[in-house]
Residue, then its C-alpha position, 0 to 999 in steps of 0.5 A: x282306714x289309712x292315715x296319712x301325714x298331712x303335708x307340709x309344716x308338720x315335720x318334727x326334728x330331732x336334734x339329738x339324732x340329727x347330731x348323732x347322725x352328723x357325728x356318725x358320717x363324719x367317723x365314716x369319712x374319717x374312717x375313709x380317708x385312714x390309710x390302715x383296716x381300722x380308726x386307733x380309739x384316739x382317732x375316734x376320740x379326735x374325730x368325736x372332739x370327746x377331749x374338747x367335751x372333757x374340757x368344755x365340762x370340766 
């Protein structure tokens, strides 16, 4: 026996992956648009705003 889904109002979000995947397509555009083969860790940092959660957590 198949189950299937039953549709509408059952989809289930998860927040942490939906920003992790938000974080990853913005390193691709960043990563995109850098004039040289690969993005400096301090652009990664700057892109990934991890100075901003250093101070936030501070």
């Amino acid at each position: 026996m198949t189950r299937v889904a039953p549709l509408g109002g059952t989809t289930v979000q998860d927040h942490v992956a939906l920003a992790e995947i938000e974080l990853c397509g913005e390193l691709i555009i960043a990563a995109s648009a850098a004039g040289e083969d690969r993005l400096s860790l301090e652009s990664i940092d700057e892109v990934l705003r991890v100075a901003e959660e250093r101070t936030a957590c501070g």
